[in-house]
C-alpha positions as CSV (number, residue, x, y, z in Angstrom):
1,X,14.6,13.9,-2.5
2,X,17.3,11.1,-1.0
3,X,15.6,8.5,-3.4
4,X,12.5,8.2,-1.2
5,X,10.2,7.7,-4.3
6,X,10.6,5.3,-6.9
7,X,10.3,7.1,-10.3
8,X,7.0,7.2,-12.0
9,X,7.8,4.4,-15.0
10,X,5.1,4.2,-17.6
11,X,1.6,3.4,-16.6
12,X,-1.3,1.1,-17.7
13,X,-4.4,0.8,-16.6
14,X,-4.2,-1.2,-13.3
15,X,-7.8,-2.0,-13.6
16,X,-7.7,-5.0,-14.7
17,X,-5.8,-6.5,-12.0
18,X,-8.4,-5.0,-9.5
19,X,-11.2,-5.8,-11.9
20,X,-9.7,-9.8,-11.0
21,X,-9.5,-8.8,-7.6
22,X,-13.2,-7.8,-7.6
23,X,-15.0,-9.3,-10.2
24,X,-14.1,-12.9,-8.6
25,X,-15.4,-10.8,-5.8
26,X,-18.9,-11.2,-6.8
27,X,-22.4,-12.0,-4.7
28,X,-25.1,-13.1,-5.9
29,X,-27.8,-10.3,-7.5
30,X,-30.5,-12.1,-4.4
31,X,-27.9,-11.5,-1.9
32,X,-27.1,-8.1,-2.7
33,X,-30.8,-6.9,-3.0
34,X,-31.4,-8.1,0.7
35,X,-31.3,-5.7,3.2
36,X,-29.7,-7.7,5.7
37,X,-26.1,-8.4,5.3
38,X,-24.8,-11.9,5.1
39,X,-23.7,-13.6,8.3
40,X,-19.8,-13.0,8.7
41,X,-18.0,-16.4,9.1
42,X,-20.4,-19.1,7.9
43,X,-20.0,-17.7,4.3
44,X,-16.9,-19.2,2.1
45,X,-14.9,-21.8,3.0
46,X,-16.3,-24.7,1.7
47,X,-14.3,-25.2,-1.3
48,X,-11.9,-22.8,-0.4
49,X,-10.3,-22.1,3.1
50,X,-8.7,-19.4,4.7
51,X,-4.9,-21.0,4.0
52,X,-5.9,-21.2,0.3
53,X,-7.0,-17.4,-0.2
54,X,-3.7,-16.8,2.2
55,X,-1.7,-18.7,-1.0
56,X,-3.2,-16.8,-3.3
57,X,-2.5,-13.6,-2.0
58,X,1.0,-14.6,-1.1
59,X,0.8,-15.5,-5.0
60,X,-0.3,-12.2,-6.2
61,X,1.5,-10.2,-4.2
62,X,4.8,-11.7,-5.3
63,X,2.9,-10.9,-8.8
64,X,2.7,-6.8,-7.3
65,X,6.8,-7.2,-6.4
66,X,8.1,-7.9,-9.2
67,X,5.8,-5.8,-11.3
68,X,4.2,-2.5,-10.1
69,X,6.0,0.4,-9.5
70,X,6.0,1.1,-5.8
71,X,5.9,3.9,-3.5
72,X,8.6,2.8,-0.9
73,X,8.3,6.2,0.8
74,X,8.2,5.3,4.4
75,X,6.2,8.9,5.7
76,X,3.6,8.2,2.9
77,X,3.9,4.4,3.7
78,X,3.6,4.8,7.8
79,X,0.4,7.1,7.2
80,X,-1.3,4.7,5.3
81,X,-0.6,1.7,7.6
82,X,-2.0,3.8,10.4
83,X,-5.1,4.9,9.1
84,X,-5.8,1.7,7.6
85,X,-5.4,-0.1,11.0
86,X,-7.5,2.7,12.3
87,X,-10.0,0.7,10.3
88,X,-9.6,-2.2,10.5
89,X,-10.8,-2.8,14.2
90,X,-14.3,-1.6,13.3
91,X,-13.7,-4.4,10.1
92,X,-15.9,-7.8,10.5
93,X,-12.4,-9.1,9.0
94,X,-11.6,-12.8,10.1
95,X,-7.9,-12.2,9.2
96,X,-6.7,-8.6,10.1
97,X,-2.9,-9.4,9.4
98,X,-2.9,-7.4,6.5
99,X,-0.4,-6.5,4.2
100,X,-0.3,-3.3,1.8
101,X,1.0,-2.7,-1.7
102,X,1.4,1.5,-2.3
103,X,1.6,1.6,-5.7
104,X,3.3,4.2,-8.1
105,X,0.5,5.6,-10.2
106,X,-1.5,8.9,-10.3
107,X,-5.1,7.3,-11.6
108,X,-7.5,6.9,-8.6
109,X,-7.6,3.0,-7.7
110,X,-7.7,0.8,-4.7
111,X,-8.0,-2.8,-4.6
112,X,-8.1,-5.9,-2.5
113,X,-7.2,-9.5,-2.9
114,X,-8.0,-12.5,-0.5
115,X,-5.5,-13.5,1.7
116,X,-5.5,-10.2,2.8
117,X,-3.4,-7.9,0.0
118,X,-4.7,-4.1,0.4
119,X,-3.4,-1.8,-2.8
120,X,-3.5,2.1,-2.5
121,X,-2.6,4.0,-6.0
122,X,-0.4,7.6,-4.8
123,X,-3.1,8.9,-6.8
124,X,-6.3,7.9,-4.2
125,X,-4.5,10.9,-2.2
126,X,-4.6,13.3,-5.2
127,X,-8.4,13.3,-5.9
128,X,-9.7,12.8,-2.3
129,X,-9.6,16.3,-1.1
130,X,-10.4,15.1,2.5
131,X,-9.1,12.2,4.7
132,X,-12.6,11.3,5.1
133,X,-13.0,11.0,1.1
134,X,-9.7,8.9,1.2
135,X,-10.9,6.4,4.2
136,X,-14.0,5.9,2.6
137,X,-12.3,3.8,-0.1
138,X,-10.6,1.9,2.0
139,X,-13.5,1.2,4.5
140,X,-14.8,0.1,0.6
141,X,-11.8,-2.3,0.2
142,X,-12.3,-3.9,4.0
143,X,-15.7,-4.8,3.5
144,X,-14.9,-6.9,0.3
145,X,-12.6,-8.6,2.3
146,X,-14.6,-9.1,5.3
147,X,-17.6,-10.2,3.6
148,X,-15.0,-13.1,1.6
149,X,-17.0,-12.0,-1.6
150,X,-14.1,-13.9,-3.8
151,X,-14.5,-17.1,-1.3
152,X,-18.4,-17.2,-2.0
153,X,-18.2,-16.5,-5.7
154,X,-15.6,-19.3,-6.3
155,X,-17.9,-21.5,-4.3
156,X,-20.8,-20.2,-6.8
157,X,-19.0,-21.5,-9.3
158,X,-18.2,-24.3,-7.8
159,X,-14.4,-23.4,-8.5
160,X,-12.0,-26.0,-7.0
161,X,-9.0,-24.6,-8.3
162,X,-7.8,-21.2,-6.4
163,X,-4.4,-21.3,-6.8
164,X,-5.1,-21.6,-10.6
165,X,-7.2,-18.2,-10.3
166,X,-4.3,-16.9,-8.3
167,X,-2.0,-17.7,-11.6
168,X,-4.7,-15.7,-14.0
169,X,-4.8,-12.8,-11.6
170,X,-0.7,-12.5,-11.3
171,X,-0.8,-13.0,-14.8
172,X,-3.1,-9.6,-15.7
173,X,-1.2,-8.1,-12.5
174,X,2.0,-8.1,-14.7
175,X,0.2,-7.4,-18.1
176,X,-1.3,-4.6,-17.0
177,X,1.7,-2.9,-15.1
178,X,4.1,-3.6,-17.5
179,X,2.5,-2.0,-20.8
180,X,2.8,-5.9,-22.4
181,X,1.4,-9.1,-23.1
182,X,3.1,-10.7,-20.6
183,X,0.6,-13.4,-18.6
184,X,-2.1,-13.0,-21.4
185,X,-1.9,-16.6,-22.1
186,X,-3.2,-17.2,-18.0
187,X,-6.3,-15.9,-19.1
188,X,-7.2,-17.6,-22.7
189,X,-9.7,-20.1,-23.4
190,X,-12.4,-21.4,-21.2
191,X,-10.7,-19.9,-18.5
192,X,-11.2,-16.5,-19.0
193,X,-15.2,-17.2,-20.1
194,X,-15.4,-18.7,-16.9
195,X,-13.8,-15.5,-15.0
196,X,-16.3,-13.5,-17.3
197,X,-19.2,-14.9,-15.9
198,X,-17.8,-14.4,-12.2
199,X,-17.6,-10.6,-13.4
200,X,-21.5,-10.7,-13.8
201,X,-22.4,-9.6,-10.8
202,X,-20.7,-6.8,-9.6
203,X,-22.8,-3.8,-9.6
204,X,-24.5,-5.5,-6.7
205,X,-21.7,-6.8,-4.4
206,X,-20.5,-3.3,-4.9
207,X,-24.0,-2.1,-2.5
208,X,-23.0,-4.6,-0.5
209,X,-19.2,-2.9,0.2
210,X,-20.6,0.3,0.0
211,X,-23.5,-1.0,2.9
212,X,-20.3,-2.5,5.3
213,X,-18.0,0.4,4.2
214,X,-20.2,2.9,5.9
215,X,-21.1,1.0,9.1
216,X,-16.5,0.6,9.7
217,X,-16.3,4.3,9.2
218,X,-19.1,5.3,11.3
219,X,-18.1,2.9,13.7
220,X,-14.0,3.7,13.3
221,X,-14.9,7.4,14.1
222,X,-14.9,8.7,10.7
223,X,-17.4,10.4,8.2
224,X,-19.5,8.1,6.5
225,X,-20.7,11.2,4.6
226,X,-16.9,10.9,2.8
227,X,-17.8,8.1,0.6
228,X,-20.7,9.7,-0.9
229,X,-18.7,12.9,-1.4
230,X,-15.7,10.6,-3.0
231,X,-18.2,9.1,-5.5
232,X,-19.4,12.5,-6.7
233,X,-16.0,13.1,-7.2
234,X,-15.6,10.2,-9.4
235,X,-18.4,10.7,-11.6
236,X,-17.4,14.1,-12.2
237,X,-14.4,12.8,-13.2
238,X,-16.2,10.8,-15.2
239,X,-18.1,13.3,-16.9
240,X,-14.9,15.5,-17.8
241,X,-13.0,12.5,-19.2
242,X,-15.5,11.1,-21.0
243,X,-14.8,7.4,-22.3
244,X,-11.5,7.6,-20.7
245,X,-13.4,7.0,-17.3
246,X,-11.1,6.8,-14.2
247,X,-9.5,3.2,-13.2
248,X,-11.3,3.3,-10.0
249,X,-15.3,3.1,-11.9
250,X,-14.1,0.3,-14.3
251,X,-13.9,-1.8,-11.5
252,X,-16.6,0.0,-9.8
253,X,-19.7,0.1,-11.6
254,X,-21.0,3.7,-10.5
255,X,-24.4,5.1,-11.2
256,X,-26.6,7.6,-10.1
257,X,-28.7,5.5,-8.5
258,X,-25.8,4.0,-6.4
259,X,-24.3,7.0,-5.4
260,X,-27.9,8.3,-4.0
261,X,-28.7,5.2,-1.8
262,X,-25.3,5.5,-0.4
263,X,-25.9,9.4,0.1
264,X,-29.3,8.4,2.1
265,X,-27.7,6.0,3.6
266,X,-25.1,8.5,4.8
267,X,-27.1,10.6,6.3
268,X,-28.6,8.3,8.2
269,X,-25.7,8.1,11.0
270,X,-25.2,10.5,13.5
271,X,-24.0,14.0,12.7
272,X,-20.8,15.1,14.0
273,X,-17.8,17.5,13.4
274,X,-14.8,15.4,13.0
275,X,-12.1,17.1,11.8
276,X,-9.6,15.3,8.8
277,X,-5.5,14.8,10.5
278,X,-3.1,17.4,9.5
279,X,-1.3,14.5,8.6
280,X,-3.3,13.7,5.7
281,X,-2.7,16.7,4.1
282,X,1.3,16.5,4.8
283,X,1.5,13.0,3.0
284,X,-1.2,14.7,0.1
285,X,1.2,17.8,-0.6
286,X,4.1,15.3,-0.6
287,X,2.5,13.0,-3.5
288,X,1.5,16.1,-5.3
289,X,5.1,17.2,-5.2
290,X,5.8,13.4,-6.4
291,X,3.2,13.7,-9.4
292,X,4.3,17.1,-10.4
293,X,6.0,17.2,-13.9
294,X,8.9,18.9,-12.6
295,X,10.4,20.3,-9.6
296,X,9.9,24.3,-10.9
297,X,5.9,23.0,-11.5
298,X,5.7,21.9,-8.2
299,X,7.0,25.1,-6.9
300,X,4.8,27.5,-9.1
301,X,2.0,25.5,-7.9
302,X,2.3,26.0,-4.1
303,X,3.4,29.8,-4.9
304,X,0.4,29.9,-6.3
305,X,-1.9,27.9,-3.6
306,X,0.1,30.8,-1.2
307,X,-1.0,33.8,-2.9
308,X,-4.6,32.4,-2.2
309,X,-6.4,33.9,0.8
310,X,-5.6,32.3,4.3
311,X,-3.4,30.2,2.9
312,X,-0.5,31.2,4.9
313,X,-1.8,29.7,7.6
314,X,-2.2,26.5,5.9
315,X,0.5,24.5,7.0
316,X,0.3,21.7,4.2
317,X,0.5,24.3,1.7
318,X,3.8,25.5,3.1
319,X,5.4,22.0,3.6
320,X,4.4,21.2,-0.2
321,X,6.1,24.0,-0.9
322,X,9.1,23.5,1.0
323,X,9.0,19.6,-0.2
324,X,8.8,21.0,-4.0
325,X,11.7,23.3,-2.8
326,X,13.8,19.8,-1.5
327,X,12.7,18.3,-5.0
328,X,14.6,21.4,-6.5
329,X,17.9,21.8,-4.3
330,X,16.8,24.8,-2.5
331,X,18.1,23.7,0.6
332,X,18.1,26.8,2.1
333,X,14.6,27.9,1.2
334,X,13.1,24.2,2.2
335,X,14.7,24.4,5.8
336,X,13.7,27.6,6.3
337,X,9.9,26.4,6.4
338,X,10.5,23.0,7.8
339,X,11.6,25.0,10.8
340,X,9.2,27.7,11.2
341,X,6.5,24.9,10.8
342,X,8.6,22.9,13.9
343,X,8.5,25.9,16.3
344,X,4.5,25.5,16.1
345,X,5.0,21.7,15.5
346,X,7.9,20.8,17.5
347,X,6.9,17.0,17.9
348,X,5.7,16.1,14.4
349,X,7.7,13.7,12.9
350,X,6.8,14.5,9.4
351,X,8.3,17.8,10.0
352,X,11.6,16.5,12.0
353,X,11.8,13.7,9.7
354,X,11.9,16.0,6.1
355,X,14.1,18.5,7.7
356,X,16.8,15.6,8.1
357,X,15.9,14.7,4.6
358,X,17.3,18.0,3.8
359,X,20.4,17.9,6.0
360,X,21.4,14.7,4.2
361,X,21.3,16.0,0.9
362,X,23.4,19.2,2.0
363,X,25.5,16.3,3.6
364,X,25.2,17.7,7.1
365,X,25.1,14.2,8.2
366,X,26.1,15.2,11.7
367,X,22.8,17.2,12.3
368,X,20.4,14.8,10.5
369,X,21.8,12.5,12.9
370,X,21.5,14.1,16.1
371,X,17.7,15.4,14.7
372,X,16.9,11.9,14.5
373,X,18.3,10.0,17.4
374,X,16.3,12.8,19.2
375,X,13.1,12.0,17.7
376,X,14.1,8.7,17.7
377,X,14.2,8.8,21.8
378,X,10.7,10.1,22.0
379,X,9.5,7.4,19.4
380,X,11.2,4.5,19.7
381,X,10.5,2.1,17.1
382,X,9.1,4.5,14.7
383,X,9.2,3.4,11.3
384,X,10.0,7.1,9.0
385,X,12.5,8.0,11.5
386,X,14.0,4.8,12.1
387,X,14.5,4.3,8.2
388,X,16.1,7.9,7.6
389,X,18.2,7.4,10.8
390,X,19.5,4.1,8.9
391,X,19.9,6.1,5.4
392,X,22.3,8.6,7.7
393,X,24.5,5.6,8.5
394,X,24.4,4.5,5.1
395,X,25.2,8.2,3.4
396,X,28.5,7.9,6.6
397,X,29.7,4.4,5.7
398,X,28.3,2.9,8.8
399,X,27.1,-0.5,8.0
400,X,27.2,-2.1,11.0
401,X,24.5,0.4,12.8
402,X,22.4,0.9,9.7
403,X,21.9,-2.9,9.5
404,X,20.5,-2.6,13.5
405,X,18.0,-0.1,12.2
406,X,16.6,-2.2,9.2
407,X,17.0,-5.5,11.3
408,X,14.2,-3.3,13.5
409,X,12.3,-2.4,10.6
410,X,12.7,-6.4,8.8
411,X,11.0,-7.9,12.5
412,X,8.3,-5.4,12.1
413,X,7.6,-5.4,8.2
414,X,8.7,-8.4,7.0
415,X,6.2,-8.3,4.1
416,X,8.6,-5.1,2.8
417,X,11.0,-6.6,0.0
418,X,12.6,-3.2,-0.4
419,X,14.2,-3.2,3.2
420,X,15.3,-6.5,3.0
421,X,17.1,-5.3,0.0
422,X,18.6,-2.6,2.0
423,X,19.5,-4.6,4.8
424,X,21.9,-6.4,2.5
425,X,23.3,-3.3,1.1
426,X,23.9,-2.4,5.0
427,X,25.4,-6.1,6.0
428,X,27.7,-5.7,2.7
429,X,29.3,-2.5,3.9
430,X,29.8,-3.8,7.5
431,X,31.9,-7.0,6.0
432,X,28.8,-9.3,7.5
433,X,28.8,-12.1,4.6
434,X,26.4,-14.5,6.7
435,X,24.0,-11.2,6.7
436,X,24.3,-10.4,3.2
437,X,23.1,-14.1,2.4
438,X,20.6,-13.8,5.1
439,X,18.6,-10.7,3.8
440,X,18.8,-11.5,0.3
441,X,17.0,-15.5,1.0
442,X,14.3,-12.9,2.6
443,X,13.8,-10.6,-0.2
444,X,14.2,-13.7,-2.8
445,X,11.6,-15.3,-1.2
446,X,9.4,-12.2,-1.3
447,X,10.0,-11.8,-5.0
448,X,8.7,-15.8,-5.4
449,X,12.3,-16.9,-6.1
450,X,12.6,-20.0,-4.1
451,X,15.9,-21.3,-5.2
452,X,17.4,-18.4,-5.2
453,X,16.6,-18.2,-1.9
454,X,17.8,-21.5,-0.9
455,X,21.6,-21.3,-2.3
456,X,21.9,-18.2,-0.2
457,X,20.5,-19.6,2.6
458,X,23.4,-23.0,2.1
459,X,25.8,-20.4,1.5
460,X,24.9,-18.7,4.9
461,X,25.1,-22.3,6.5
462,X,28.6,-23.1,5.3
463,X,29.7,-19.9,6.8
464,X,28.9,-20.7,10.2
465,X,30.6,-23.0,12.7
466,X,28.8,-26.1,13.6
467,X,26.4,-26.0,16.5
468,X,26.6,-22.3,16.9
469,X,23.3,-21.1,17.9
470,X,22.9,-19.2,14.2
471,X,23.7,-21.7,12.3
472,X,20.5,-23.8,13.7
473,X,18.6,-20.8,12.8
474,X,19.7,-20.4,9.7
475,X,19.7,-24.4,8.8
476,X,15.4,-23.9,10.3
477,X,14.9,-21.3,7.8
478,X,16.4,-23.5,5.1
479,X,14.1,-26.1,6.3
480,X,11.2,-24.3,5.4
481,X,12.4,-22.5,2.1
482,X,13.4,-26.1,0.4
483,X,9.6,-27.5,2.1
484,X,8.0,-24.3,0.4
485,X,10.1,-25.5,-3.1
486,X,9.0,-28.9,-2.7
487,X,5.8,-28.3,-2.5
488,X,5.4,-25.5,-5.2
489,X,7.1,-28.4,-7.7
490,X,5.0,-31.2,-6.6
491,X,1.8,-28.9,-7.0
C-alpha cells in the first residue's frame, strides 16, 4: 500500500508508559470526591511551570521518536488531528498547541503527557465501534491535561525535579516499546517508591477526567453517552481476557461502580441524534486492513461483512474491501470500488486520495497526478493529498517539486520527524545540498540529537555565500540549536 504504514514490529505493553503519564497524574482522594471541579488555572504551577511540563513533553516525545512504532499514515493521521481539534475548543486546556504521537499497536490505549503530548494506539479505532466511543477517550485524555493533574501531584509531593521525572518516564517509554530493559535503571531505588506513591491515587482522578471528559463532548457536539458505552466495551474485554486485561484498564482503574456514575451522568445531558462521520469508519476499515494478518484475511473478512444484509450499501465496508484489495495487488478490483464509491462521493478526499494510491502502484503516475493536483485545487493545503501529491514526484524523480510539497507540510507540522526525513530524501534527488543539511538538523533535533543537528546545520552554513539572506537564517537556527546543547550539558 505505497509504504503508508509502518510495519507492525513486536509489541509490549505500552501501559506502563501511560501508567507514568497518569499515575504522576494523580489528585488527591478529597479532591476527587468533591463534586465541584477544581478551578482551571490557579491549580499547578507552583513548583512546576508551564515551560517545564513543555520540556518534559518535548523530553518524552523525543523518547516516543525514537522508540514506538508509528503510524505515519497521513489519511489516518489527518483524521485524528481533526477530530481531536474538534475537541479541544470545548477543552479548559491553558495550552491547546498540541502535538500527537499515532502509535503502531492494536491493544486499546490512549495517553497524555504534560506539555501537551496526545498518544492514540491504531487499535482505539478497532474496538470503538462508533466515533462517539472513540471521542470519548480522547475527551478522557483532554481533561487530564486540562485539569494539570501531573502539575498538582508533583506539587503534592513536593517534587522539584521534573525534568528528572521526564527521564524516568522516557526511560519506561523505550522499555516498554522495545520488548527490553532498556531505561530500567531510570526507575530504581527511591525513585521509583516515590513514583509508586504518586500512583496511589488514581482511581479517583480518573472520576475527575471522566467528570470533564463528558462536559468537552457534550459541549464539542458529541455524545457523552459514547464514553459509557466505550467502558462497557472495555470491561467486557475484560471479562473475555481474563488476567490479560486490556492496556487501556491498567492505566485506568475501571469498576462497576465507575462505569454506572458515568452512565448517570450521561444521561443527564440533553438527548439528541448526532450521527458518527463517514469518515470515521473509512480510517476504521483502513486500520483493520492494517491489523489484518494478511492481505487474503483482510479480503475474506470484508467478503464476508458484504454477504451480510444491507451491507452493500455500507460504504466503509466496500472501501475496506477495496483497501484489503490494494494491500493484495488487485489493482483492478480496488479501483473498481474506489470509483463507484466517487460517483456518490465525488469530493471525498479519502476516496480521491486511495484511488491515486492505487494509480501509483500500477505506476500510472500520470493519472495519480492529475487526480491530485485536482483535489489539490479544491483543497489547497490539505495534508493527505498534499503528501501523496509529493510521493508522485518522488515515484517520477522529481525532487525539486516534491521538496515544495513537504516544505508545505514541514511549516505546518513541524512536530512530524518522518516528513522532515522525507524532505531530505526530496532535497537529495533535486541536487539541493544546503536542503539536505537543512531537513536533517530538523529531524535530528526531533529525534533529541543535538549535535548531530548542529554539524549539519555548520555544514549548511559553509555552503552558503556570506550575507546572503539564507545564510542568516540558517547561522539563527544554529544559534539556537548550540543554545539548546549548551543548556542540556550544563543541566
Amino acid at each position: 500500500m505505497n509504504n503508508v504504514f509502518i510495519k507492525c514490529r513486536c509489541y509490549r505493553k505500552l501501559f506502563v508508559a501511560a501508567v507514568f503519564s497518569y499515575g504522576l497524574l494523580a489528585v488527591s482522594a478529597a479532591t476527587a470526591q468533591e463534586t465541584r471541579l477544581p478551578n482551571i488555572g490557579g491549580t499547578g504551577g507552583g513548583l512546576i511551570s508551564g515551560q517545564q511540563e513543555s520540556d518534559i513533553g518535548q523530553q518524552v516525545m523525543v523518547s516516543i521518536r525514537r522508540s514506538a512504532p508509528r503510524i505515519t499514515d497521513p489519511l489516518i493521521y489527518d483524521y485524528l488531528s481533526s477530530i481531536i481539534y474538534r475537541l479541544v475548543p470545548s477543552a479548559p486546556l491553558d495550552n491547546r498547541d498540541l502535538t500527537l504521537a499515532l502509535i503502531d499497536s492494536p491493544a486499546i490505549n490512549a495517553f497524555a503527557v504534560p506539555g501537551g503530548i496526545v498518544g492514540v494506539n491504531g487499535g482505539l479505532f478497532l474496538n470503538a465501534s462508533t466515533e462517539q466511543q472513540f471521542a470519548s477517550v480522547l475527551a478522557h485524555e483532554l481533561a487530564h491535561l486540562s485539569q494539570r493533574h501531573f502539575a498538582r501531584r508533583l506539587e503534592q509531593q513536593e517534587t522539584s525535579a521534573p525534568l528528572t521525572i521526564a527521564g524516568m518516564i522516557a526511560g519506561i517509554v523505550l522499555s516498554a516499546v522495545t520488548q527490553s530493559d532498556i531505561g530500567i535503571a531510570a526507575i530504581a531505588g527511591t525513585q521509583a517508591l516515590a513514583i509508586q506513591n504518586m500512583l496511589a491515587y488514581s482511581r479517583s482522578h480518573e472520576q475527575e477526567a471522566d467528570r470533564v471528559g463528558l462536559d468537552i463532548l457534550a459541549t464539542a457536539g458529541m455524545d457523552p453517552r459514547g464514553m459509557p458505552e466505550m467502558f462497557e466495551i472495555m470491561m467486557r474485554q475484560n471479562r473475555l481476557q481474563g488476567n490479560n486485561m486490556p492496556e487501556y484498564l491498567s492505566t485506568h482503574p475501571l469498576t462497576q461502580n465507575r462505569v454506572a456514575d458515568t452512565r448517570n451522568r450521561a444521561e443527564q445531558y440533553p438527548e439528541r441524534s448526532i450521527r458518527d462521520g463517514q469518515e470515521y469508519h473509512l480510517v476504521r476499515s483502513r486500520l483493520q486492513v492494517h491489523y489484518a494478518p494478511s492481505p487474503e484475511v483482510a479480503m475474506e473478512t470484508f467478503e464476508s461483512y458484504l454477504n451480510k444484509p444491507d451491507a452493500q450499501d455500507n460504504e466503509a465496508i466496500r472501501y475496506g474491501l477495496a483497501v484489503a484489495y490494494l494491500s493484495n495487488n488487485q489493482f483492478e478490483n480496488a479501483a473498481n470500488i474506489i470509483t463507484e464509491l466517487l460517483a456518490s462521493n465525488p469530493g471525498r478526499i479519502t476516496l480521491q486520495v486511495t484511488l491515486a494510491e492505487i494509480r501509483i502502484q500500477e505506476k500510472r503516475l500520470d493519472e495519480a497526478r492529475a487526480l491530485l493536483k485536482d483535489a489539490l485545487s479544491r483543497n489547497p493545503g490539505n495534508y493527505p493529498i498534499t503528501s501523496t501529491l509529493a510521493d508522485v514526484e518522488i515515484a517520477t524523480g522529481n525532487g525539486t517539486q516534491a521538496a515544495e510539497h513537504l516544505k508545505q507540510l514541514t511549516r505546518r507540522m513541524p512536530q512530524q520527524e518522518y516528513l522532515w526525513l522525507r524532505l531530505a530524501e526530496a532535497e537529495g534527488m533535486a541536487r539541493n545540498i544546503v536542503g539536505v543539511h537543512r531537513a536533517r538538523a530538523e529531524y535530528d533535533a526531533l529525534m533529541g540529537d543535538l549535535e548531530s543537528a548542529q554539524r549539519q546545520l555548520r555544514q549548511a552554513q559553509e555552503k552558503l555565500p556570506a550575507g546572503s539572506a539564507q545564510r542568516q537564517v540558517v547561522s539563527e537556527r544554529l544559534g539556537e540549536i548550540t543554545s539548546r546543547l549548551q543548556t542540556r550539558r550544563n543541566s
